[in-house]
N, C-alpha and C positions, 0 to 999 in steps of 0.2 A: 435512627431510633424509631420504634413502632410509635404512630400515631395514636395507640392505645395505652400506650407505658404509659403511668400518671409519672408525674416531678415536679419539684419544687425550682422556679425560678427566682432568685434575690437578686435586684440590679445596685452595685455601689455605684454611690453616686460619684462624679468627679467631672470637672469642666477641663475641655479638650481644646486646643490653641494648634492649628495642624497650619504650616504653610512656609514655604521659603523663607527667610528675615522675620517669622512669628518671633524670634525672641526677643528682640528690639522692643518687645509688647511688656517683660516682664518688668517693669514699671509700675505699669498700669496695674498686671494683676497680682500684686504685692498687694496694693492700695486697695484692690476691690476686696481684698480678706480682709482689712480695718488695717494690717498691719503695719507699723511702723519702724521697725530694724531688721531688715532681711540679712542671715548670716548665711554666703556662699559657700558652698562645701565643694570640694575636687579633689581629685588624685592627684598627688606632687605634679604627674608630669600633664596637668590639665589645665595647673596654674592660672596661664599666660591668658585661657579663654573664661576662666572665672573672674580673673583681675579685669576682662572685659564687661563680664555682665554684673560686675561689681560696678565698673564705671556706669553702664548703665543703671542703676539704680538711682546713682546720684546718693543725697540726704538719706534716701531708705537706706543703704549700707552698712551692713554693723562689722564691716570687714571680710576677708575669707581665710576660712580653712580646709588647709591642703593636706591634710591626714588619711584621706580614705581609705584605706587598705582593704585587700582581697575577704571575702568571709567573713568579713566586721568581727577582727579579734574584742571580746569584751574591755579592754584597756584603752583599745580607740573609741569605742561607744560612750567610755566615760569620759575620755578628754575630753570630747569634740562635748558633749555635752555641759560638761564644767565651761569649756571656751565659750559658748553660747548663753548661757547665764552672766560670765563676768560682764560679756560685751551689751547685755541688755536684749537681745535678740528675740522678737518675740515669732519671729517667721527663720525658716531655713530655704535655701535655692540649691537645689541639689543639681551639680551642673557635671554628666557623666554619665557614664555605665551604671550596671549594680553594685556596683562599691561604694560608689557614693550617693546612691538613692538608699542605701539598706543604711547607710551611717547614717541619713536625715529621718527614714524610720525610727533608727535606736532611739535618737533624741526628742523624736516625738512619742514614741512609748512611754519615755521619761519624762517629758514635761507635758507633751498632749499640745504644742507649738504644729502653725500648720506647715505645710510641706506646697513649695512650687516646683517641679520638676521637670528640669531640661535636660532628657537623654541625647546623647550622642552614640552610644549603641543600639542596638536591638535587642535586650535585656529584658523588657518589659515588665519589669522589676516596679517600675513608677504607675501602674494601675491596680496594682495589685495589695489588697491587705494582709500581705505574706510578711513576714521578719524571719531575718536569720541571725544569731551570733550566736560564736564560735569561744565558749569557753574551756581551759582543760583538752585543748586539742578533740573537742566532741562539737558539733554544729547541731543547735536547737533551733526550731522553726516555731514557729506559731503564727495565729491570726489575731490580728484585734482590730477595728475601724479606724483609732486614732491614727494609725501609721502610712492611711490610703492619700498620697498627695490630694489636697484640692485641688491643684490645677495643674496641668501636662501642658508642657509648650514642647511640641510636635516642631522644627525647626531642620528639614532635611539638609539643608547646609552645614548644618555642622556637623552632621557624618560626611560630608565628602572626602575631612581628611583619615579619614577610618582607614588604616590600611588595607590592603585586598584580603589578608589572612585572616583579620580577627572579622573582618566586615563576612566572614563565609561561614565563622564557626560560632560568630554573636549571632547572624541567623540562622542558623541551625539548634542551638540553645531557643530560640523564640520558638520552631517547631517543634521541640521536645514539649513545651507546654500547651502546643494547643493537641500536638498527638495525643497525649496524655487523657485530655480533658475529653475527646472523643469516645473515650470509653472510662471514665469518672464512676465511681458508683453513686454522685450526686449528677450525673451528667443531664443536660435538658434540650432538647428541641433549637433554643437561640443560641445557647455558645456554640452546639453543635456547625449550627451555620457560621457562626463566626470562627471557628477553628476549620473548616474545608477551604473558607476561603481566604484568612487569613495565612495558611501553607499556602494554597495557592499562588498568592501575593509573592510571598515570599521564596517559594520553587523556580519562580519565573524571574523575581529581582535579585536574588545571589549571581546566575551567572552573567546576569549584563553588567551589574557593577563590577566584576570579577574583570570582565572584559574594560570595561570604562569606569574605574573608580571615581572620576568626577560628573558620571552622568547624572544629574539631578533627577531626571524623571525616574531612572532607575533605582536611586538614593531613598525619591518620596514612594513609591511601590516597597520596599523593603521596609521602610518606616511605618507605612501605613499594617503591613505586614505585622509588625510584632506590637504596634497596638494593640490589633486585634487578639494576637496570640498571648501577651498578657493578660488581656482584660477574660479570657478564659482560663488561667491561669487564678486570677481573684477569683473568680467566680463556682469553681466547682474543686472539687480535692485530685490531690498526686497520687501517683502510684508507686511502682516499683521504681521508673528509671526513677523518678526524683528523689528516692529515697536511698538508691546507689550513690549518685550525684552527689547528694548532700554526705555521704560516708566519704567517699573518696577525694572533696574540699575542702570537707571541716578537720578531717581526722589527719587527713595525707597534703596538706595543702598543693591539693592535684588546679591548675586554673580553671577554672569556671567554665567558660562557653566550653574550650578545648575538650574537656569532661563529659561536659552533655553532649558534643558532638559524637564521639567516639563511642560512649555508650548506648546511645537515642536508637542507633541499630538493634544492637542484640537486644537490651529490654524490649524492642518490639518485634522482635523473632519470640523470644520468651511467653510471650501474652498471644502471639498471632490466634492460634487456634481457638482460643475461648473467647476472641470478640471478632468474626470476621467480616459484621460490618464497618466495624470502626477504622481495620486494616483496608476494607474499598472504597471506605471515602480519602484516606489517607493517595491510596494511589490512584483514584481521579484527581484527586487537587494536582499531584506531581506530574500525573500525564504518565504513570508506572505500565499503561495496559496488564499486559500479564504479570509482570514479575512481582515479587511481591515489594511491601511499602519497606522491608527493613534491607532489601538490596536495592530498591532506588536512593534510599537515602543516604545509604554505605557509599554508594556509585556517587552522589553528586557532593557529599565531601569529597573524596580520594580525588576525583576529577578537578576539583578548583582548591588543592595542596593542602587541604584539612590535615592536621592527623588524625589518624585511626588507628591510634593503638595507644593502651597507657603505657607503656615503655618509654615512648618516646615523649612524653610528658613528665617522667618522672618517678614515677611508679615502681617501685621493687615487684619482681615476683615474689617473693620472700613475704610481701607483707598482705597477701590476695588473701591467705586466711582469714586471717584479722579481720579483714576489708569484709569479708563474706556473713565473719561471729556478730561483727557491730551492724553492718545490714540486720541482720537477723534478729538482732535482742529487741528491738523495737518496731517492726517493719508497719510500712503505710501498708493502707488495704490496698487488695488488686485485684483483678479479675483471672488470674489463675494462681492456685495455693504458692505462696513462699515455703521452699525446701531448700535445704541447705546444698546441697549436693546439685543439681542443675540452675542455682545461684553463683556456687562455686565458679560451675562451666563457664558459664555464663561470661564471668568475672575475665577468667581465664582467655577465651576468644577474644575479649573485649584488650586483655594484655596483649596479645599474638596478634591481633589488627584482622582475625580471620572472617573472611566473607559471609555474613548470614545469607541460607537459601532456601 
């Protein structure tokens, strides 16, 4: 960004708990919110480590619930919210990916209850005052501050048991948002820094965890990674890929990270030409030299077993139209015009796994 560009910088506030066994803390910061019935939330199969930080809590416990589900169909946003009022719950501990940080959102939308969040992905879903749910087969977004967790317990242990696959394609989903956020049309000077180095972070911690899944330093490097890449994510607006992303989740229940992986390429082949400096901080952070930032990133999925194609996710060709009409009825701003027909393409490459160059 030119030193001359004027911008608006707005910092959310939120306190950060970053360190090996930090969760063992969440206790304490239940208590430092005033609260006193923290209701755990997780995905079914996350159970086993929420009934843990359930134990921890001790008397703060107002139980857990294991409902999360992918896109926060509106039907889970109301259970878990009804469950959370019978139980007395005046706090949520969102212990997960973004399924179950976006369900602890839902219910603070709804009740305005604080939010503790302990990721075990790269999601970055927990610094962010983004919401998502998914009603009618359509994914609505919005911002509002009640739903920005008060406190992130940063806890790289408990990604260690992250598998290799999703541990490549959850950070690569954390890159989609600080790409993004590089050429924002609210973009500013600080997330800027935080988004170079935040991929950076994260360019260089995908392939050692890939190689050593339980390497801890490599686990806190990728962590630390999508903090950062979150918290630009809150802080400035989405684009194009996020607005594909969110069609092809909400509408095709395509998965999450997998999505943004696969697509994170071509939307930034799509944009290259109308932001090129955003495209050469992208490929300093990667260490890209010449090539450009949307075939180093194609290259460093495909190389650590990502998929790169919606095919193999799921995805009909049959339904890229559609995919392309609902992109289009309501499109996020971007830094080069939305046209249906090199959207289309777009779309299309992004089906067929074809290499951007």
């Amino acid at each position: 960004m030119k030193s001359s560009q004027p911008f608006i910088y707005e910092a959310h506030a939120a306190r950060v708990v970053f360190g090996a066994g930090s969760s063992s803390q969440v206790a304490a910061e239940v208590e430092r919110l005033g609260a006193k019935r923290a209701l755990v939330l997780c995905t079914p199969n996350q159970q086993a480590e929420a009934e843990r930080i359930a134990g921890l809590l001790g008397p703060l416990s107002a139980g857990v619930y294991a409902g999360a589900v992918m896109h926060v169909p509106i039907e889970s946003a109301r259970d878990a919210t009804a469950r959370a009022r019978e139980a007395g719950a005046d706090c949520a501990v969102a212990v997960g990916g973004g399924s179950t940080t976006g369900l602890g959102k839902a219910i603070a939308l709804e009740t305005g209850m604080p939010i503790v969040a302990i990721p075990t992905t790269y999601a970055g879903s927990e610094v962010t005052p983004v919401y998502g749910l998914t009603e009618a087969g359509t994914k609505r977004t919005g911002r509002d501050p009640r739903v920005l967790p008060r406190t992130v317990i940063y806890d790289p242990a408990l990604t260690v048991g992250l598998p290799r696959g999703l541990s490549v394609t959850s950070g690569l989903n954390a890159i989609a948002h600080a790409a993004e956020g590089l050429y924002a049309r609210d973009a500013n000077p600080v997330m800027s820094l935080m988004a170079e180095e935040g991929i950076r972070a994260l360019a260089a911690g995908i392939p050692a965890v890939f190689s050593d899944p339980a390497d801890l330093d490599a686990r806190s490097q990728c962590l630390y990674g999508a903090w950062l890449c979150g918290t630009v994510l809150g802080g400035v607006g989405m684009a194009l890929h996020h607005k594909l992303c969110h069609t092809l989740g909400g509408s095709f229940n395509l998965p999450h990270a997998e999505t943004h992986t696969i697509v994170l390429p071509h939307a930034l082949a799509y944009n290259a030409a109308a932001v090129p400096e955003a495209m050469a901080r992208i490929r300093r952070a990667t260490g890209a030299g010449e090539q450009s930032a949307a075939a180093t990133l194609f290259d460093l999925a495909q190389r650590h077993g990502a998929p790169v194609t919606l095919r193999d996710i799921g995805m009909r060709e049959e339904d890229l139209d559609r995919a392309a009409d609902i992109a289009l009825a309501s499109p996020y701003w971007n830094p080069r015009p939305i046209e249906r027909e090199p959207i289309r393409a777009l779309l299309q490459a992004a089906y067929e796994g074809v290499r951007p160059d």
